[in-house]
C-alpha positions in Angstrom: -30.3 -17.3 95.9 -32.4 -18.4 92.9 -31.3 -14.5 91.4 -27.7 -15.0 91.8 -28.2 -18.7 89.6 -30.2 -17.1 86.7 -27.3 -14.1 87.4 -24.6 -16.6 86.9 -26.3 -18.8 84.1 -27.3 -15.2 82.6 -23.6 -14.5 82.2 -22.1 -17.6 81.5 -24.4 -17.9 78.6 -23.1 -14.4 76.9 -19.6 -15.6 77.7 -20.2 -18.5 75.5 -22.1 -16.6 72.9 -19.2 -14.2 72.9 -16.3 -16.4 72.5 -18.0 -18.5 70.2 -18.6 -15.8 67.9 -14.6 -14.8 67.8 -13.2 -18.1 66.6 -9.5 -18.3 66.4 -7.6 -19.3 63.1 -4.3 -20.8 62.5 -2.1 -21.5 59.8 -0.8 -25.6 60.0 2.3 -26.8 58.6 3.1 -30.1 58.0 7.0 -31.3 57.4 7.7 -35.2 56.5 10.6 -37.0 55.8 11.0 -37.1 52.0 10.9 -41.2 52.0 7.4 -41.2 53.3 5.7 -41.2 49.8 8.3 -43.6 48.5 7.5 -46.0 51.1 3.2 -45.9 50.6 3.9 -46.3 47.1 5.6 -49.7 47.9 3.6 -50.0 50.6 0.7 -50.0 47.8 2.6 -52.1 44.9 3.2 -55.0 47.9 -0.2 -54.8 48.4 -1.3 -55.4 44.6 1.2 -57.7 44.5 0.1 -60.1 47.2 3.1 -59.6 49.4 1.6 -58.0 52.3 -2.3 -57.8 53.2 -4.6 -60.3 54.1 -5.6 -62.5 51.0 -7.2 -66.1 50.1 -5.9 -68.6 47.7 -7.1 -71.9 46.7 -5.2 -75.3 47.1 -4.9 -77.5 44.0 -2.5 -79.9 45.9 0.1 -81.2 48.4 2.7 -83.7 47.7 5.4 -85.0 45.9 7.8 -82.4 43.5 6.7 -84.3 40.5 2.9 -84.4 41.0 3.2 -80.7 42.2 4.7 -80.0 38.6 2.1 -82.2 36.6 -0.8 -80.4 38.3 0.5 -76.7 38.2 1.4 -77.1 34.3 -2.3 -78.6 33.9 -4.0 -75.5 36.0 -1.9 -73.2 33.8 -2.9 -74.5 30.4 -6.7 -74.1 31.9 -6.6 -71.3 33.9 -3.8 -68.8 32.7 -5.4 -66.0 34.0 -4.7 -66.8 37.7 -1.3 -66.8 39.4 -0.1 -70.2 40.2 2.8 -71.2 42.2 4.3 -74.3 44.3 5.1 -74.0 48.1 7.4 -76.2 49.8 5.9 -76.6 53.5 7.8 -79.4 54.7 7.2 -82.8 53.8 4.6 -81.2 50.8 4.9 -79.0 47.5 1.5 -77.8 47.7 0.1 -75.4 44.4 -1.5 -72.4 45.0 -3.4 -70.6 43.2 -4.3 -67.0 43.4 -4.2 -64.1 45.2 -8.0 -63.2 46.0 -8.5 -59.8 47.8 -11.9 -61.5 49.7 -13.5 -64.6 50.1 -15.9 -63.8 48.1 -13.8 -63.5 45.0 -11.9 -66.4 46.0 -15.4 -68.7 46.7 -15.9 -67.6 42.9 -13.1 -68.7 41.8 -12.9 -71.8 43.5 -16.3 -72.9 41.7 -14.5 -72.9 38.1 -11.7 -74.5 39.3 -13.2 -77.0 41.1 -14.6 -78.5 37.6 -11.1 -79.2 36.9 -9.6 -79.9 40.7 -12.3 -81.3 42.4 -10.1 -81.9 45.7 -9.6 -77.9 45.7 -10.3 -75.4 48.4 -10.4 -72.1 50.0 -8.2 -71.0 52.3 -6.0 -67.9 54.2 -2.0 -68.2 54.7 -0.7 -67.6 57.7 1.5 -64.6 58.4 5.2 -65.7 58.6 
């Protein structure tokens, strides 16, 4: 009994070594449709851009039209180097500022503007 295991394991164990030693190769080809790279570089521009992703931005505001306007025209002439913009979400204009990649950058940035905005904070939109 005990010959007939190391017999077996004797074997198996060549099998292995010999099959492992002849390894098989192939040749792969890939066909895609042609719009595929046109659609990750969009994919990659909406992404810069804010569109799509998940991102921060900091509230300056929520309100009336008017106030909305007053405060976005003063964050611009302090802070040009952020995007700004004003959301209607019903019954408020809101300003928004930025589009932060982390909270980390965003926590930054929230710090300067705060000196300006001290009713300011962090937050993440919601997906629509």
């Amino acid at each position: 009994m005990l010959k007939k295991k190391s017999l077996f394991l004797a074997s198996a164990l060549i099998i292995g070594v010999a099959t492992a030693g002849t390894a098989q190769q192939g040749q792969v080809s890939i066909i895609q449709d042609e719009a595929i790279p046109v659609l990750l570089e969009k994919k990659t521009e909406m992404v810069k851009d804010g569109v799509i992703g998940d991102r921060y931005r900091i509230q300056l505001f929520s309100g009336d039209n008017n106030q909305a306007s007053k405060v976005i025209r003063e964050y611009r002439s302090l802070y040009p180097d952020w995007p700004s913009t004003i959301v209607f979400e019903t019954p408020n204009y809101k300003v928004w500022v930025g589009n932060f990649r982390n909270s980390l950058e965003a926590d930054r940035a929230l710090i300067e503007v705060k000196r300006s905005f001290p009713s300011a904070f962090r937050f993440k939109p919601e997906k629509r």
